[in-house]
Each structure stands twice: as structure tokens, then as C-alpha cells.
C-alpha positions in Angstrom: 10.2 14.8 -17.5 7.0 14.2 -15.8 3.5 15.0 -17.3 1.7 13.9 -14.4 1.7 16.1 -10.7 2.5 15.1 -7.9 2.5 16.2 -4.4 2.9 14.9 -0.7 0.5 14.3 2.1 0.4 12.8 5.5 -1.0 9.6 6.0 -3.8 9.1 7.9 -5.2 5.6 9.3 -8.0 5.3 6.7 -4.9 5.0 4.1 -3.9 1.4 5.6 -5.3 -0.4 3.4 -4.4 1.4 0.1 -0.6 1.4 1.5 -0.8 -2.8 2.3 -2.0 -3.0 -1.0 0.3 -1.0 -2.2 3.3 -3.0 -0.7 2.2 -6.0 -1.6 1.6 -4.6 -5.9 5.4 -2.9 -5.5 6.9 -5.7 -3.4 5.5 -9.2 -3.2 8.2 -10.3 -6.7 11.1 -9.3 -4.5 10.4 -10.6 -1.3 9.4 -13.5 -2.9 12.6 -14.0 -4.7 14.1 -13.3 -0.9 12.2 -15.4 1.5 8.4 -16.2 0.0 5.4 -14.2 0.6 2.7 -15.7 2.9 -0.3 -12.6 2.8 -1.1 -13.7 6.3 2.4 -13.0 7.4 3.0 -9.9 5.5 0.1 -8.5 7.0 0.8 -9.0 10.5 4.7 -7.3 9.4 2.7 -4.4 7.8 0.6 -4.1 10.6 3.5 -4.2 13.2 5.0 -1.2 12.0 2.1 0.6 10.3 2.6 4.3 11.3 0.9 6.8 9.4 2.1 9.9 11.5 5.9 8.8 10.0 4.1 8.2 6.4 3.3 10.2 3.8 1.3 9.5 1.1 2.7 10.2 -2.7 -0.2 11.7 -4.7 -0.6 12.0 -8.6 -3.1 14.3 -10.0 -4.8 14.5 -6.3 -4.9 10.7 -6.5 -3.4 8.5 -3.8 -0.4 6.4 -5.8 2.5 5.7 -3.7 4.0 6.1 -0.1 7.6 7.8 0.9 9.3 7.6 4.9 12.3 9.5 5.6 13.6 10.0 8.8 16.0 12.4 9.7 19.3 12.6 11.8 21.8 15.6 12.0 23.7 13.8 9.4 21.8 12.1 7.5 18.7 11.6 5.6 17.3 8.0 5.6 15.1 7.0 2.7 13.2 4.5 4.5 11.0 3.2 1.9 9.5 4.9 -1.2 6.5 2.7 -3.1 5.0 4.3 -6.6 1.7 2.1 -8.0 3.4 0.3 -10.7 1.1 2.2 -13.4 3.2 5.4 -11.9 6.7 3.9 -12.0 8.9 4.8 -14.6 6.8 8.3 -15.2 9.8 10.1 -13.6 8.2 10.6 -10.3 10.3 8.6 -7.4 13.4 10.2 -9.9 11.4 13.8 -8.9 11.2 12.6 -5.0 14.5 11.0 -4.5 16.4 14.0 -6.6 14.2 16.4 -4.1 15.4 14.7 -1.1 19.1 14.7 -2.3 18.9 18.4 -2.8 17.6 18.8 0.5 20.4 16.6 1.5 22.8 19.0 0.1 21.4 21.7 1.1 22.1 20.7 5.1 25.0 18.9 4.3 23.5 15.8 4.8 23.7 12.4 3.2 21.1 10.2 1.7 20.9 6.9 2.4 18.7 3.6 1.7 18.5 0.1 1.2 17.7 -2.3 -1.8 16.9 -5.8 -1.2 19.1 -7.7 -3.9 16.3 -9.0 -6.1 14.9 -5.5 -6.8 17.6 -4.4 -9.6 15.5 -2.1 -11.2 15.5 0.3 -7.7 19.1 -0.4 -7.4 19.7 0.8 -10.7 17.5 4.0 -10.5 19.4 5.1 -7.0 23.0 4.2 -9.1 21.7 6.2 -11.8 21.6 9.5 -9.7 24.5 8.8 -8.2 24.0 6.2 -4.9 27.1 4.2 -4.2 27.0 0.8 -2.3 28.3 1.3 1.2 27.2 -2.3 2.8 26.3 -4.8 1.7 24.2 -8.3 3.1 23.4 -11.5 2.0 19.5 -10.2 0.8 20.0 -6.1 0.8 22.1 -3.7 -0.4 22.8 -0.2 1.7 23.7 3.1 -0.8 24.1 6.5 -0.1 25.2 10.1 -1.6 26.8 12.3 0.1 26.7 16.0 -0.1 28.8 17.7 -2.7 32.3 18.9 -0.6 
């Protein structure tokens, strides 16, 4: 499905900027629906739990072009945030990531799990699409998982 290659490296603290940017290209149009976006605000949230050695940094074609956190518990796997450049989304790669993780998933007998805020439908509907289900829900996000197969 994809033309384009992608890969996975750790982030580093030179890649703050690029992944501020980043969340404000993927995110500002939802958290702005949810609450508003103030930049000086943002930035002091991003900065507050910037963490490169639990980052890693989605590459395409060697290039820096997204960022993906999971963290891991014996039962589960948590998709803590996943961020594609918009010129990347819709190329099949997050659908490459997130199917990789849910195989990995199944493959420990593990679930996968994330959350949506409301406004961002188009997430929602990818993570529906491969199978999510809605397990919580709260007035501005959404919680899914899948579990393993058995």
C-alpha cells in the first residue's frame, strides 16, 4: 500500500523542535475545537513532558516525518501518541505502524490501546477501521483498544 519507506529511530534532544512543530501541524485543529490553542501554552505542555529517550522518531525515505510512544505493560501495549506530517498521512504509513504494533500485540498476548480526542474523527475512524473498539469514553476523548485474537 505504501510507496514510500519508512523506519524508526530514537529521538534525540536536537529533534525538539521538529516534534513541537510537528504537534502543533497534526494537532492545533483538534485541540482547538477542544479547549483553544494558545502557542505559549502549548509549548510549555510540550516542554513539560518532552522526553526523547521514550520517543521515537517516524522516518520516510531517511527523512524525519512523524513521532510514535508506546509504552509497555505485561498486558498491554499503550499507543501513547503517533503524529505523521500531514503530507505523510493518508500514504498508508500510521496503518503500517499501528497494524505492526497490533501484531506485536498478538504475538504476546497483549492488547493495544489509545486514546482519540473527540474532534479528531479521522484518527478515530482509522483505529475503527482495523478493528479498535471504544472502551471509555470522556467528555473530550475517546479510549479504544484491540485485543489479542483468543
Amino acid at each position: 500500500m505504501t510507496t514510500a519507506s519508512w523506519s524508526l529511530r530514537p529521538a534525540i534532544a536536537a529533534d525538539r523542535d521538529f516534534l513541537f512543530e510537528l504537534h502543533r501541524l497534526t494537532m492545533r485543529p483538534y485541540v482547538e475545537a477542544t479547549w483553544s490553542w494558545d502557542d505559549a501554552e502549548q509549548e510549555r505542555i510540550f516542554d513539560e513532558s518532552f522526553n526523547p529517550s521514550e520517543q521515537q522518531v517516524i522516518e520516510v525515505d531517511g527523512e524525519a516525518a512523524g513521532v510514535l510512544v508506546v509504552a509497555e505493560s505485561d498486558d498491554e501495549l499503550w499507543l501513547a501518541l503517533i503524529e505523521l506530517e500531514p503530507r505523510w498521512q493518508g500514504a498508508g504509513i500510521g496503518t503500517e505502524i499501528v497494524t505492526s504494533l497490533m501484531r506485536r500485540g498478538a504475538e504476546t498476548n497483549r492488547s493495544v490501546a489509545l486514546r482519540v480526542l473527540r474532534t479528531n474523527t479521522p484518527a478515530r475512524a482509522l483505529y475503527e477501521r482495523l478493528g479498535f473498539v471504544v472502551f471509555r469514553e470522556t467528555d473530550v476523548r475517546v479510549y479504544l483498544r484491540v485485543d489479542p485474537p483468543g
